[in-house]
PDB file of N, CA, C and O in Angstrom, chain B, residues numbered from 101:
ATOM      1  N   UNK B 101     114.640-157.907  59.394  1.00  0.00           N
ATOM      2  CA  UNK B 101     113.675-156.895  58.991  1.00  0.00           C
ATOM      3  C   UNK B 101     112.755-157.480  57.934  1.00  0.00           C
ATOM      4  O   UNK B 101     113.040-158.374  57.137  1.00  0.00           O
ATOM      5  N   UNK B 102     111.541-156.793  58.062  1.00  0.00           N
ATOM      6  CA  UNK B 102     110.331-157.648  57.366  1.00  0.00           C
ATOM      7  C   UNK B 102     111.119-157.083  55.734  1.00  0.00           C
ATOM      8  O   UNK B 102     111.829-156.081  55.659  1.00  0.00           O
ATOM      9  N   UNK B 103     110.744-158.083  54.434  1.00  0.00           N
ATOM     10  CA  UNK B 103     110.587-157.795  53.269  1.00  0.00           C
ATOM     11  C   UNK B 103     109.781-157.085  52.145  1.00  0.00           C
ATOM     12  O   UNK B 103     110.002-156.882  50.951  1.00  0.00           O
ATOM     13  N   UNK B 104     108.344-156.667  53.338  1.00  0.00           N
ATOM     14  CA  UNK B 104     106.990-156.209  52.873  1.00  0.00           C
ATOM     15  C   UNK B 104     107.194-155.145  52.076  1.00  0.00           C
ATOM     16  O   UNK B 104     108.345-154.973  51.674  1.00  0.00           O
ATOM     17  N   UNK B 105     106.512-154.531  51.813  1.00  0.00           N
ATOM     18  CA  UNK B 105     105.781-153.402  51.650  1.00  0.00           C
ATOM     19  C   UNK B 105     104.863-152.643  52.433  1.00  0.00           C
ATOM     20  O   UNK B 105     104.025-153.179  53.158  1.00  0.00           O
ATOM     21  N   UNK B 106     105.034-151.057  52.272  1.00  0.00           N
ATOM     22  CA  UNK B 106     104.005-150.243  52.957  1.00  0.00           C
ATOM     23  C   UNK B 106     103.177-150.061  51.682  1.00  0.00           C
ATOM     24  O   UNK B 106     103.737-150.428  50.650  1.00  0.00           O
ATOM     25  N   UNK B 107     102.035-149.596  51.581  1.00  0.00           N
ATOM     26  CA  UNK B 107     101.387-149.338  50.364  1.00  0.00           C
ATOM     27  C   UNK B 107     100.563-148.270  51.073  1.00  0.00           C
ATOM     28  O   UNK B 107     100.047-148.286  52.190  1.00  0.00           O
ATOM     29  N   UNK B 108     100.580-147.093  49.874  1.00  0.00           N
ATOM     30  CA  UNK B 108      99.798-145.903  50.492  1.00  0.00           C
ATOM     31  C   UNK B 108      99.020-145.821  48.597  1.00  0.00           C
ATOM     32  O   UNK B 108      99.278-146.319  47.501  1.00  0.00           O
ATOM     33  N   UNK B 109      98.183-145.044  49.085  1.00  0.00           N
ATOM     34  CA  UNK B 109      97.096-144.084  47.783  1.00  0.00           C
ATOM     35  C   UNK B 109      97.169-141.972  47.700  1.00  0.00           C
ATOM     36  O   UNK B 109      96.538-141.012  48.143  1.00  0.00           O
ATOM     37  N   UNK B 110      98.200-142.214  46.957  1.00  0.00           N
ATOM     38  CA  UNK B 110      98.141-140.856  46.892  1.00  0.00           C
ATOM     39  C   UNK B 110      97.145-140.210  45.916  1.00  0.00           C
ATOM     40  O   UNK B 110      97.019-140.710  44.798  1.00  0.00           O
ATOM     41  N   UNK B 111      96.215-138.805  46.374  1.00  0.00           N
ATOM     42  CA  UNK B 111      95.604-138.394  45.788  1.00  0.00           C
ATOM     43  C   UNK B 111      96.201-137.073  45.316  1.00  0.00           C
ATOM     44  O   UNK B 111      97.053-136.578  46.054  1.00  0.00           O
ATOM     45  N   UNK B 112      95.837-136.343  44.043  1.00  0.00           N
ATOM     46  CA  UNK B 112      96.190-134.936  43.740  1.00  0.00           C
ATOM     47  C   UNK B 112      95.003-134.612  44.494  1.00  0.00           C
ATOM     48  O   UNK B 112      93.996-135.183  44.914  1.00  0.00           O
ATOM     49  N   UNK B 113      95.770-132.926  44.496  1.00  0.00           N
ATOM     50  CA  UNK B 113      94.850-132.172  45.333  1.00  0.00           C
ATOM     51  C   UNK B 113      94.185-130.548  44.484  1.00  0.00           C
ATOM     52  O   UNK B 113      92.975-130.675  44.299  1.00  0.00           O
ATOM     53  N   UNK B 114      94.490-129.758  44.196  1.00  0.00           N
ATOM     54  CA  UNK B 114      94.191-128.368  43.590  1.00  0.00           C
ATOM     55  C   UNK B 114      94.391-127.671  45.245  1.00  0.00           C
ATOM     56  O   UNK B 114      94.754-126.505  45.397  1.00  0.00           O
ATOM     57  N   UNK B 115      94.129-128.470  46.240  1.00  0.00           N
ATOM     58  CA  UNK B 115      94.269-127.293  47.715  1.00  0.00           C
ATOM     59  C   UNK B 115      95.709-127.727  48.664  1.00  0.00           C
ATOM     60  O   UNK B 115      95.985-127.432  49.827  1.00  0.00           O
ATOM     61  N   UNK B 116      96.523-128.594  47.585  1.00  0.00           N
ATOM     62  CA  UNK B 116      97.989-128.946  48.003  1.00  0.00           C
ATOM     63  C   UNK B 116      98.411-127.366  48.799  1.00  0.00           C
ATOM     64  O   UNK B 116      97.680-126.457  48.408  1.00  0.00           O
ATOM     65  N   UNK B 117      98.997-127.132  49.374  1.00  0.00           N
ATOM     66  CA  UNK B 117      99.830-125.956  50.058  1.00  0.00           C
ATOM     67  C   UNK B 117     101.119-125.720  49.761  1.00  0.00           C
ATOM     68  O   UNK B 117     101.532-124.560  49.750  1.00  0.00           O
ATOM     69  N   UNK B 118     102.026-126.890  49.449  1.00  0.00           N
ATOM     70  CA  UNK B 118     103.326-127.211  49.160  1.00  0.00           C
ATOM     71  C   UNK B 118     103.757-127.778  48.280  1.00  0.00           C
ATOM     72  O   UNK B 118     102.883-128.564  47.912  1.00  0.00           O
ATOM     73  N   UNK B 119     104.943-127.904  47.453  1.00  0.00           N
ATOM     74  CA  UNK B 119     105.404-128.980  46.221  1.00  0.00           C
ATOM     75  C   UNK B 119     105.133-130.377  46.902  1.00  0.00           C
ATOM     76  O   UNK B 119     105.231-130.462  48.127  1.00  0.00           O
ATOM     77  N   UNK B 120     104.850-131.293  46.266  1.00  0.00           N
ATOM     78  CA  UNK B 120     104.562-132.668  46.612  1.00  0.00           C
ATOM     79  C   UNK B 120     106.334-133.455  46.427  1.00  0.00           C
ATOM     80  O   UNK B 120     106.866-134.424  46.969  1.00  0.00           O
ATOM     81  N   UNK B 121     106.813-132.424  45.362  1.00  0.00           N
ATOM     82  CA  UNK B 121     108.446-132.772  45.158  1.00  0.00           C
ATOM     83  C   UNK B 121     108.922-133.167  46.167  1.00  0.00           C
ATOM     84  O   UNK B 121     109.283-134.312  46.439  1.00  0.00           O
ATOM     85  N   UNK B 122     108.970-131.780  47.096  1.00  0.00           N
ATOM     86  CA  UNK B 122     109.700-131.772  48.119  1.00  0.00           C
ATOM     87  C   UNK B 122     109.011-132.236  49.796  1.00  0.00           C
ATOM     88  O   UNK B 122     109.489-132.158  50.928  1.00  0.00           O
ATOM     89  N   UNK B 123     108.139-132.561  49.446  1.00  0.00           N
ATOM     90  CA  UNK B 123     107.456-133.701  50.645  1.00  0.00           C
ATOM     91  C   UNK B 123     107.997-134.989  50.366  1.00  0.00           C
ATOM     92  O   UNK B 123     108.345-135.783  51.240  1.00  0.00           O
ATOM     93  N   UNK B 124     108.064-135.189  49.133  1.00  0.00           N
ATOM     94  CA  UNK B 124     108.667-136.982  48.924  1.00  0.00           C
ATOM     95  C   UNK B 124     109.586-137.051  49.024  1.00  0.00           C
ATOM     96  O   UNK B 124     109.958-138.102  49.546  1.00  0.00           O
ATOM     97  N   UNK B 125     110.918-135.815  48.543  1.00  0.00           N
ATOM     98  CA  UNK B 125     112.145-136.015  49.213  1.00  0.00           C
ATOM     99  C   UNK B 125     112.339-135.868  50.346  1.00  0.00           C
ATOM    100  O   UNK B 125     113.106-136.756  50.719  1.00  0.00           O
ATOM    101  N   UNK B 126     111.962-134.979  51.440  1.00  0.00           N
ATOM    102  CA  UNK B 126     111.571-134.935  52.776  1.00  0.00           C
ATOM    103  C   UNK B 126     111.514-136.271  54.016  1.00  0.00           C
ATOM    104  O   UNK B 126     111.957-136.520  55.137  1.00  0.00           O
ATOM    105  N   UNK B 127     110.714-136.841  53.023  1.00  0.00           N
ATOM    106  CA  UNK B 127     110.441-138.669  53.738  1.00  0.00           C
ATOM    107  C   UNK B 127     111.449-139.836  52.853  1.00  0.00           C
ATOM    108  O   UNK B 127     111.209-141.034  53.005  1.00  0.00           O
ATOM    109  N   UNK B 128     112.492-139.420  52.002  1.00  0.00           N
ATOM    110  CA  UNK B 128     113.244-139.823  51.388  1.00  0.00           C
ATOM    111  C   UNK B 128     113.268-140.607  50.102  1.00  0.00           C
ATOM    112  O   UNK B 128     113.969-141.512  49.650  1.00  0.00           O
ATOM    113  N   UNK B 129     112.478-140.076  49.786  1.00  0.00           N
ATOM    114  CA  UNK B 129     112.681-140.584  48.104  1.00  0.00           C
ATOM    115  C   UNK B 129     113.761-139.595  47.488  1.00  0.00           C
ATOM    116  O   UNK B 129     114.129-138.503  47.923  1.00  0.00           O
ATOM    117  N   UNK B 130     114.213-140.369  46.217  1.00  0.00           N
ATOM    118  CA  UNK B 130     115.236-139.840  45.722  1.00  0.00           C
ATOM    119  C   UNK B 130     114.893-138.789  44.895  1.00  0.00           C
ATOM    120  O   UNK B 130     113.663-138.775  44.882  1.00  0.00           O
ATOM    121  N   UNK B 131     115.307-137.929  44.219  1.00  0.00           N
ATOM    122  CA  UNK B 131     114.893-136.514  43.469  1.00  0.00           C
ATOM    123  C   UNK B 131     114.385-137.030  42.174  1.00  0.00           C
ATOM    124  O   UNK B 131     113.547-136.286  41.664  1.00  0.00           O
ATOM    125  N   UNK B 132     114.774-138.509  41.256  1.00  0.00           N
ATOM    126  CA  UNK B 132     114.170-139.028  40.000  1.00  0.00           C
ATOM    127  C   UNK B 132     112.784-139.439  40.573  1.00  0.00           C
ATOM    128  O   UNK B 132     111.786-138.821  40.203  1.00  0.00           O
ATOM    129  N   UNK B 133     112.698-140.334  41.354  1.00  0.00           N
ATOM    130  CA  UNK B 133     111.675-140.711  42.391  1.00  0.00           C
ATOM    131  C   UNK B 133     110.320-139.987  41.795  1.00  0.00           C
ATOM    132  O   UNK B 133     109.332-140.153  41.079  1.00  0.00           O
ATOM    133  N   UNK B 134     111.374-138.600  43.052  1.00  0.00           N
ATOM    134  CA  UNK B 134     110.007-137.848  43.519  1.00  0.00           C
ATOM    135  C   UNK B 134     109.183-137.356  42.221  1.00  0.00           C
ATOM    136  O   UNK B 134     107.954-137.308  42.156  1.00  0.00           O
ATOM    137  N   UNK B 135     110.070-137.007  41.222  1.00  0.00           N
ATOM    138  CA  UNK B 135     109.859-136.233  40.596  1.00  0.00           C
ATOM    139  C   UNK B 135     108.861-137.422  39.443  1.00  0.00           C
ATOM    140  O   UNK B 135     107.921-136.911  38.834  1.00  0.00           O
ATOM    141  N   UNK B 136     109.050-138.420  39.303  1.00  0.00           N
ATOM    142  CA  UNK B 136     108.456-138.785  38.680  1.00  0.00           C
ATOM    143  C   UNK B 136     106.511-139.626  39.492  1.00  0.00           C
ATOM    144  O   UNK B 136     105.424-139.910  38.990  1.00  0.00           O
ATOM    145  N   UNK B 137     107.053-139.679  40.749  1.00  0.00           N
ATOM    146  CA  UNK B 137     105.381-139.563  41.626  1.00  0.00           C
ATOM    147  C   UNK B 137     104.759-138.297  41.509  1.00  0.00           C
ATOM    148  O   UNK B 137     103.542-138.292  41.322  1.00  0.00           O
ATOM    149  N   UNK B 138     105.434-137.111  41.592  1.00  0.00           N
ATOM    150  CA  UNK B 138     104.313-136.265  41.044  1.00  0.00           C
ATOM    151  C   UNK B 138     103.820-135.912  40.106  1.00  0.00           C
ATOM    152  O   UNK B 138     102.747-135.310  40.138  1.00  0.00           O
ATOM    153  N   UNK B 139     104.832-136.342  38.359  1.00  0.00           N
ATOM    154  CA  UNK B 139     104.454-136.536  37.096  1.00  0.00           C
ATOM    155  C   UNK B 139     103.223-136.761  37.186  1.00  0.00           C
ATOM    156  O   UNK B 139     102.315-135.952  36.996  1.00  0.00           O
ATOM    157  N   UNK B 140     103.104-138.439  37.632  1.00  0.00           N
ATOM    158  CA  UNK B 140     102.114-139.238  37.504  1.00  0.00           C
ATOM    159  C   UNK B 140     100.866-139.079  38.309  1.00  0.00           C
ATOM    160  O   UNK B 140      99.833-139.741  38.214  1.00  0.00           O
ATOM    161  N   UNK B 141     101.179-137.929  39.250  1.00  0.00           N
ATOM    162  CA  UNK B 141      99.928-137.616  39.810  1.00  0.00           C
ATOM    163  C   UNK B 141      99.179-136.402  39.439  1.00  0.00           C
ATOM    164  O   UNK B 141      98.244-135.985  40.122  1.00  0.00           O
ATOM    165  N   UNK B 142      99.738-135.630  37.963  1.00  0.00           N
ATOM    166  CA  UNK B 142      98.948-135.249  37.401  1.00  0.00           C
ATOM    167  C   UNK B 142      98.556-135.804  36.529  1.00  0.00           C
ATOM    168  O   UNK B 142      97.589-135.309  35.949  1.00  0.00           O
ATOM    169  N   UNK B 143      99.120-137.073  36.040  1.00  0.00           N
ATOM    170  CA  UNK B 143      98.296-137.574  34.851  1.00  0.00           C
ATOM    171  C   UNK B 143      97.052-138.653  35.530  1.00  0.00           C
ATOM    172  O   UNK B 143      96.589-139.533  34.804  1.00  0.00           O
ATOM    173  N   UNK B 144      96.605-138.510  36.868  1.00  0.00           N
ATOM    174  CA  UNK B 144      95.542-139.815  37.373  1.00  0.00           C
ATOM    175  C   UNK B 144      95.418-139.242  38.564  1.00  0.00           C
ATOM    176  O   UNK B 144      96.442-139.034  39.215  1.00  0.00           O
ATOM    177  N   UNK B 145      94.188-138.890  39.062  1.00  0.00           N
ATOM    178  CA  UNK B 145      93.328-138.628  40.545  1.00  0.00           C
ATOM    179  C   UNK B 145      93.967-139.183  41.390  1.00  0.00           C
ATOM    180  O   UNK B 145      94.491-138.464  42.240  1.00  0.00           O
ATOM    181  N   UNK B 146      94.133-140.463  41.458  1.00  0.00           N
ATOM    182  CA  UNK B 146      94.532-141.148  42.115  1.00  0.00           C
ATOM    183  C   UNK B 146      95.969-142.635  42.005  1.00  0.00           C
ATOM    184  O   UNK B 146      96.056-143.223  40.927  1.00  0.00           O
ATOM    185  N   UNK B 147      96.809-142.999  43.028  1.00  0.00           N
ATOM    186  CA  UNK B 147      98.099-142.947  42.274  1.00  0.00           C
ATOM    187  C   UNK B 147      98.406-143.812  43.223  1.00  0.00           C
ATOM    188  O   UNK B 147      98.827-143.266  44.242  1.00  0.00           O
ATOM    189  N   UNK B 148      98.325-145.434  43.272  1.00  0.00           N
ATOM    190  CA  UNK B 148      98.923-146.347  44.446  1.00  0.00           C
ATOM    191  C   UNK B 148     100.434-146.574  44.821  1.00  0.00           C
ATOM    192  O   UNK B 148     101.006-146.963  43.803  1.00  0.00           O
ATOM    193  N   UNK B 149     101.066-146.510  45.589  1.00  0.00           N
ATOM    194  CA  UNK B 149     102.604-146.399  45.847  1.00  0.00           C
ATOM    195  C   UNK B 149     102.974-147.366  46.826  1.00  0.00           C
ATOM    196  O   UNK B 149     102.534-147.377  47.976  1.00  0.00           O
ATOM    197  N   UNK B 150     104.113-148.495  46.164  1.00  0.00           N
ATOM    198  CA  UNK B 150     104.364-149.545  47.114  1.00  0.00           C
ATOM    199  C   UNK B 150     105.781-149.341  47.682  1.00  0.00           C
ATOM    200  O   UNK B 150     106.601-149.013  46.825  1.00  0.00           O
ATOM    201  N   UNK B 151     106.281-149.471  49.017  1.00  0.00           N
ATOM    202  CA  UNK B 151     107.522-148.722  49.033  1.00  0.00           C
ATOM    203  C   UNK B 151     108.520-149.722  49.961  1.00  0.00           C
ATOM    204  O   UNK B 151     108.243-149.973  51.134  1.00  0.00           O
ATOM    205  N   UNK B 152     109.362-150.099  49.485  1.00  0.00           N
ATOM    206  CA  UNK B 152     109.674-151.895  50.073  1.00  0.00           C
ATOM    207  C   UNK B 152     110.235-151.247  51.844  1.00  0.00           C
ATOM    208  O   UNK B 152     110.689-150.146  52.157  1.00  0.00           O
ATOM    209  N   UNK B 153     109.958-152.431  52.660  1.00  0.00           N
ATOM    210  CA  UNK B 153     110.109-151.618  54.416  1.00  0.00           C
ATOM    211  C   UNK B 153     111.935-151.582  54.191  1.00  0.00           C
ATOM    212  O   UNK B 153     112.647-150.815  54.839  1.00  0.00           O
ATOM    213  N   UNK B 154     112.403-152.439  53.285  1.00  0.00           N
ATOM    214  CA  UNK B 154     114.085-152.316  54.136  1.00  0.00           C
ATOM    215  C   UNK B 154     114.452-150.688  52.980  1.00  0.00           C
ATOM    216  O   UNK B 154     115.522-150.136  53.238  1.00  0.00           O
ATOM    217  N   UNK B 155     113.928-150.297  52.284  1.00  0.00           N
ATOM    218  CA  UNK B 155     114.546-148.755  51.815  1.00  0.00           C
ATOM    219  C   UNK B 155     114.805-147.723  52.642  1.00  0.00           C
ATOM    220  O   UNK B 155     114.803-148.047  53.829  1.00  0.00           O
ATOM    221  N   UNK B 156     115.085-146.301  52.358  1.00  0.00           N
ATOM    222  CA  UNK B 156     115.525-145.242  53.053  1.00  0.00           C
ATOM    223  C   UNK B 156     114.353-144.593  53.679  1.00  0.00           C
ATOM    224  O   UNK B 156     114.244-144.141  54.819  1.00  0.00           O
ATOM    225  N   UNK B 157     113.075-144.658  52.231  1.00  0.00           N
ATOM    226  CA  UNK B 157     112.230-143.818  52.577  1.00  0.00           C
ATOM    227  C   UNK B 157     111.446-143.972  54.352  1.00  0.00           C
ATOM    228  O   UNK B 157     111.383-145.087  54.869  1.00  0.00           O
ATOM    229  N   UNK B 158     111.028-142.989  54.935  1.00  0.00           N
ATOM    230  CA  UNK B 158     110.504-143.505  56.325  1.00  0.00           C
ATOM    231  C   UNK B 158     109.127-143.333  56.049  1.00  0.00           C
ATOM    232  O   UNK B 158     108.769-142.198  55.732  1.00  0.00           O
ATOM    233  N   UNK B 159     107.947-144.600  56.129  1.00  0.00           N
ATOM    234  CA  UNK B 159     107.048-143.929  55.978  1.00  0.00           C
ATOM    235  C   UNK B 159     106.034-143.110  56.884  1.00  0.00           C
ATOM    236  O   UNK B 159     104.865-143.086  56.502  1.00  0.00           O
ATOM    237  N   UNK B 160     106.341-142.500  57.941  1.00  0.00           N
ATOM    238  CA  UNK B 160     105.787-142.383  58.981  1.00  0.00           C
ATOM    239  C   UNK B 160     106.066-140.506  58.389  1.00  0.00           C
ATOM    240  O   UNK B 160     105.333-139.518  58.339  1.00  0.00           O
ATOM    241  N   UNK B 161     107.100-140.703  58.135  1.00  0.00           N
ATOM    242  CA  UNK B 161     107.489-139.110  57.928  1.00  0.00           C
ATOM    243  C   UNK B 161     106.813-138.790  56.698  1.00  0.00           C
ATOM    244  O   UNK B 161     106.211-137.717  56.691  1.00  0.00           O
ATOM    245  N   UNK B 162     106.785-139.503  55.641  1.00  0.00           N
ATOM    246  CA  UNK B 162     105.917-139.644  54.497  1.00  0.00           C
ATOM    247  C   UNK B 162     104.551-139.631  54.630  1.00  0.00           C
ATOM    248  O   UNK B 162     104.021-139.323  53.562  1.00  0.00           O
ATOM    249  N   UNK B 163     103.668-139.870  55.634  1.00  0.00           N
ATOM    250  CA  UNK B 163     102.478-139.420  56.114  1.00  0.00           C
ATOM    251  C   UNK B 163     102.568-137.989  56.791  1.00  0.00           C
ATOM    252  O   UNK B 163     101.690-137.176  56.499  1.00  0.00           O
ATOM    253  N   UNK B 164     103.362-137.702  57.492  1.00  0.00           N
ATOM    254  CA  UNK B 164     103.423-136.415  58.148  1.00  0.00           C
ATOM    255  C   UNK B 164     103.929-135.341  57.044  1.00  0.00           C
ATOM    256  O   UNK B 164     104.009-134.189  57.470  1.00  0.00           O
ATOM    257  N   UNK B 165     104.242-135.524  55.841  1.00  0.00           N
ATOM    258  CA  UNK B 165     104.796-134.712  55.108  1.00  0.00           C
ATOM    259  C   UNK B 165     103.802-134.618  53.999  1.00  0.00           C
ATOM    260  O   UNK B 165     103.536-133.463  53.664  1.00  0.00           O
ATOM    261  N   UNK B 166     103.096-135.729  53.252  1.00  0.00           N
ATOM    262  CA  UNK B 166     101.689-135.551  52.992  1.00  0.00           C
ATOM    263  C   UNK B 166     100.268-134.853  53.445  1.00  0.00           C
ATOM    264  O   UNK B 166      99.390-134.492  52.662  1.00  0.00           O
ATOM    265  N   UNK B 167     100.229-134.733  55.016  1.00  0.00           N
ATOM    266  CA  UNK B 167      99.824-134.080  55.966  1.00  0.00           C
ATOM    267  C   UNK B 167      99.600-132.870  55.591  1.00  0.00           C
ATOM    268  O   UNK B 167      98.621-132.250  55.177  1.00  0.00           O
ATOM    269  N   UNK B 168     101.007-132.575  55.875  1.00  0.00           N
ATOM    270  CA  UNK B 168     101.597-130.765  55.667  1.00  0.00           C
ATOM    271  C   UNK B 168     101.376-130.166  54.631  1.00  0.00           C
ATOM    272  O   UNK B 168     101.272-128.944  54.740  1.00  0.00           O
ATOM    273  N   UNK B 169     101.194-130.891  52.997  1.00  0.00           N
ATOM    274  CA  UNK B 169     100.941-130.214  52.536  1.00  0.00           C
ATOM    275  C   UNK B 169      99.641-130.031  51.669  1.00  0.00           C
ATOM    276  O   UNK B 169      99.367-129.302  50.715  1.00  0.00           O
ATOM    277  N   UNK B 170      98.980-130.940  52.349  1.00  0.00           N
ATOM    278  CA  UNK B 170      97.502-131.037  52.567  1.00  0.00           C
ATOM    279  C   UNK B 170      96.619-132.289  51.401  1.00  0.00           C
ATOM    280  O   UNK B 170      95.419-132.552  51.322  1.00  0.00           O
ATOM    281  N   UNK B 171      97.879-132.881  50.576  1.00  0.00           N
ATOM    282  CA  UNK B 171      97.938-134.324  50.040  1.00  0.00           C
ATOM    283  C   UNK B 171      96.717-135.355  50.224  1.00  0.00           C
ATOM    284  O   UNK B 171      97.344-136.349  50.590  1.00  0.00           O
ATOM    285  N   UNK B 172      95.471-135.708  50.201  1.00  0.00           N
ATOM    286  CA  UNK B 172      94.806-136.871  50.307  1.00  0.00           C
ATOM    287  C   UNK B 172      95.538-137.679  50.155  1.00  0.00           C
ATOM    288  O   UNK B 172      96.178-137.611  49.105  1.00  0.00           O
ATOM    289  N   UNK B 173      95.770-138.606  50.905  1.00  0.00           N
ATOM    290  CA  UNK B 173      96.390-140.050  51.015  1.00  0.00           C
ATOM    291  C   UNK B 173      95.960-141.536  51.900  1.00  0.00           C
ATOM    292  O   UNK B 173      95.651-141.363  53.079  1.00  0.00           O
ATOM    293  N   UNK B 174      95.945-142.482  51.543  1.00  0.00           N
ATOM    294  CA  UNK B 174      95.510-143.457  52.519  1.00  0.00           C
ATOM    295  C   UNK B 174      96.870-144.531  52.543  1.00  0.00           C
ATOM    296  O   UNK B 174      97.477-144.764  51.498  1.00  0.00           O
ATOM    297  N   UNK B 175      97.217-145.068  53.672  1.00  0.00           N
ATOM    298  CA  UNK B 175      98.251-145.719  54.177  1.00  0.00           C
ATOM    299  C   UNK B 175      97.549-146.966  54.714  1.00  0.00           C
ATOM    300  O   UNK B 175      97.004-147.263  55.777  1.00  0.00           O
ATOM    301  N   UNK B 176      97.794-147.607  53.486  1.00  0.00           N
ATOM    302  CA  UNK B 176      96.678-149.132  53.814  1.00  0.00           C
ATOM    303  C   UNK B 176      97.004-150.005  54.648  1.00  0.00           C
ATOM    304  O   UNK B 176      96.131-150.729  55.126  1.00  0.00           O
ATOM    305  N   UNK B 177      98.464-150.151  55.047  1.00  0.00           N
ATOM    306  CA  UNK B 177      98.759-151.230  56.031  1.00  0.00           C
ATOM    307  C   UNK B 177      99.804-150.304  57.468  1.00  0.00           C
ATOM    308  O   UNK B 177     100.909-150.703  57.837  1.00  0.00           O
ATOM    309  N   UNK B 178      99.085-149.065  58.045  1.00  0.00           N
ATOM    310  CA  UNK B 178      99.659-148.556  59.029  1.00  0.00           C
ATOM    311  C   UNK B 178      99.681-149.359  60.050  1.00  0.00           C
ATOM    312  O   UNK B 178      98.689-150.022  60.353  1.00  0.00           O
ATOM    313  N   UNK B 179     100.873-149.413  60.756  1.00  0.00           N
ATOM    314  CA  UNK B 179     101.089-150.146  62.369  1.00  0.00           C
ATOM    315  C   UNK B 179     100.093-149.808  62.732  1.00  0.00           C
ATOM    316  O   UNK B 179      99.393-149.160  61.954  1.00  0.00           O
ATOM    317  N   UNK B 180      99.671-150.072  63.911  1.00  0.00           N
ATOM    318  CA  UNK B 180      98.860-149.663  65.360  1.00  0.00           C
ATOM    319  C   UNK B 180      99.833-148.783  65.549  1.00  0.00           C
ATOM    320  O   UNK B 180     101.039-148.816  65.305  1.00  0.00           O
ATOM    321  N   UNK B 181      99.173-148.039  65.991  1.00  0.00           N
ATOM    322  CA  UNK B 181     100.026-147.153  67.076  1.00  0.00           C
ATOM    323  C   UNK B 181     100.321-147.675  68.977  1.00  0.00           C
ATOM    324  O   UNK B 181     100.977-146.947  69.722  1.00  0.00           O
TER     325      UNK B 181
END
C-alpha cells in the first residue's frame, strides 16, 4: 500500500447544514481529531488536511460526508474515477 498522502482544503461555511464533528468522525477520524479540525476551522477560512493513505480514515467517504453537509472542500490528489 502506497505511503502517500491524500490532501484535501477544507473550507468553513456559515451554510454548513450539519456538525462538521460528526462528518469527520463519519469518514473516520477519531473524536480528538475531529474535534480539533473543526476548532481550527473556525479560527482560518480555510484549513489544508493531509491524511496518510495506510490510516482508518476513508477518504472517499470524507468527500461524501463533506458533501452532505454542505462543507467547501477541494481534494487535490483524487483518483480518476
Amino acid at each position: 500500500m502506497s505511503t502517500g498522502k491524500w490532501k484535501f482544503t477544507l473550507e468553513y461555511s456559515n451554510d454548513m447544514t450539519d456538525d462538521p464533528v460528526a462528518a469527520l468522525r463519519a469518514a473516520g477520524f477519531g473524536v480528538a481529531e475531529s474535534e480539533a479540525v473543526a476548532e481550527a476551522l473556525l479560527e482560518t477560512p480555510k484549513l489544508d488536511v493531509a491524511i496518510k493513505k495506510k490510516s482508518d480514515i476513508d477518504p472517499r467517504r470524507l468527500a461524501q460526508e463533506l458533501s452532505r453537509i454542505g462543507m467547501p472542500f477541494r481534494w487535490w490528489n483524487e483518483p480518476a474515477a
